[in-house]
C-alpha positions as semicolon CSV with decimal commas, in nm:
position;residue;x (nm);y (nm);z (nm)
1;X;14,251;4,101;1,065
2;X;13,896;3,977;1,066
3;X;13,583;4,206;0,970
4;X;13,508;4,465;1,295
5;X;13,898;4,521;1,378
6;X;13,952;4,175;1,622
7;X;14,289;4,032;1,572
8;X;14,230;3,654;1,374
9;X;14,450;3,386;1,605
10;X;14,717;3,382;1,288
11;X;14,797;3,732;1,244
12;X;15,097;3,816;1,355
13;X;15,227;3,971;1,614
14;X;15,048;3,580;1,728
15;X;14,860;3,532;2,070
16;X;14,779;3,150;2,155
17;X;14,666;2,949;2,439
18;X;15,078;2,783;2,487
19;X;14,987;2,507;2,708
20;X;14,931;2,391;3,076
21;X;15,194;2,485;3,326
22;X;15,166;2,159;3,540
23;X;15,372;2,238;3,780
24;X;15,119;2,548;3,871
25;X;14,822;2,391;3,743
26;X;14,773;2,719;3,515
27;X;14,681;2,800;3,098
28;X;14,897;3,007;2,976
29;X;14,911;3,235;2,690
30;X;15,285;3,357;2,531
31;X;15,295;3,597;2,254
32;X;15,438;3,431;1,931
33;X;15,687;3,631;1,719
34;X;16,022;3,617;1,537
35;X;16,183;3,643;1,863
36;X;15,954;3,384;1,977
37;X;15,856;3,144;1,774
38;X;15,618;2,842;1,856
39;X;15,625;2,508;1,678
40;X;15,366;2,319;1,493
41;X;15,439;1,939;1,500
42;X;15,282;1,693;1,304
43;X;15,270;1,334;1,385
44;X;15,171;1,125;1,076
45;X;15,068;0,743;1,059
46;X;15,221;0,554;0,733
47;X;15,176;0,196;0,881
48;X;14,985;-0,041;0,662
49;X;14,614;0,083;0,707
50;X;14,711;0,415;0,544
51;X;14,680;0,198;0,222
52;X;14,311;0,103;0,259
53;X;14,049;0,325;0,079
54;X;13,824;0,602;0,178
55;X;13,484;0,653;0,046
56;X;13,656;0,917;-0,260
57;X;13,827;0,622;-0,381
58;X;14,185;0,831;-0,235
59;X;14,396;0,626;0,022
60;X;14,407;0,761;0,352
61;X;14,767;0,842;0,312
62;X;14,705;1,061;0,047
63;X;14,390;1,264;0,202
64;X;14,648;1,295;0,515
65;X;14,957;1,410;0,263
66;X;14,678;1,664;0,114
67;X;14,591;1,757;0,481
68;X;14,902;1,808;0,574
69;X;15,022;2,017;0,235
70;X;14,729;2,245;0,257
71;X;14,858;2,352;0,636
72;X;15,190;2,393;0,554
73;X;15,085;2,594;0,251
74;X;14,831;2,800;0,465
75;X;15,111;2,887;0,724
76;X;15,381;2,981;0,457
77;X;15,118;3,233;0,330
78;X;15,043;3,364;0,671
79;X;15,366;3,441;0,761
80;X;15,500;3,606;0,411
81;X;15,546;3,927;0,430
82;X;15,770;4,156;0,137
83;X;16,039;4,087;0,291
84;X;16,025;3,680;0,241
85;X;15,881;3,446;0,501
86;X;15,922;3,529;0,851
87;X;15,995;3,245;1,108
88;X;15,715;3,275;1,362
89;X;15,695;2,930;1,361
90;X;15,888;2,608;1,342
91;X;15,768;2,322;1,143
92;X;15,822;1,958;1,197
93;X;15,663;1,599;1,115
94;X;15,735;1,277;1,267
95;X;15,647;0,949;1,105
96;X;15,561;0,620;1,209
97;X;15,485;0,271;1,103
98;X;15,727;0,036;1,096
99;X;15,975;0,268;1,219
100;X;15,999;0,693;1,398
101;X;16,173;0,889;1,168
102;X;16,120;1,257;1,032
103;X;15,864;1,284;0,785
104;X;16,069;1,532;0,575
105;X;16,307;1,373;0,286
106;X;16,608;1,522;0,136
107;X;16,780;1,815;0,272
108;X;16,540;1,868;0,574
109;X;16,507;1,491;0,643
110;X;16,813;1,551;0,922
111;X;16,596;1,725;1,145
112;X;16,275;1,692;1,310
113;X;16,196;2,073;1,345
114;X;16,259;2,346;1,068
115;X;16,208;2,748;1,078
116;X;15,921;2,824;0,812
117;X;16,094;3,082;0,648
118;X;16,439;2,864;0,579
């Protein structure tokens, strides 16, 4: 919750802006809970120029791996509860450079999109 009672856009039960419904030219907003999760994908760029150097000396591969660890980390914490992490959301990143693939390695490198709480 944020200060004077208004709901903050990540506490759950969720409310978001979804997405345009082309076919009716309308926003719409969907509730986002265990029952109905949304997804959060993340579409990273490891071609060459991720090698080059930003003005903090890092590569810009690793400010975008620090980016991208910092979110995940955020929306673990926002959806732990005592009971272990809940799966409002699905998580996925998708590489590219000189190939698509998942940007997950290991056991979750099958799969483009994972529930946060598995």
């Amino acid at each position: 919750m944020t200060s004077g009672g208004s709901r903050c856009a990540l506490d759950p039960p969720y409310q978001a802006n979804m997405g345009y419904d082309l076919a009716s030219g309308v926003m719409y907003t969907a509730e986002i809970s265990r029952n109905n999760p949304s997804a959060f994908l993340f579409i990273i760029d490891q071609s060459g120029s991720m090698d080059e150097r930003m003005e903090t000396e890092h590569t810009k591969a690793r400010f975008v791996a620090d980016v991208l660890n910092k979110t995940l980390y955020q929306l673990v914490i926002r959806c732990t509860r005592a009971d272990g992490v809940r799966n409002y959301f699905d998580v996925g990143v998708i590489a590219y450079g000189d190939s698509v693939r998942s940007g997950f390695s290991g056991a979750l490198g099958g799969k483009i999109l994972h529930p946060l709480g598995h």
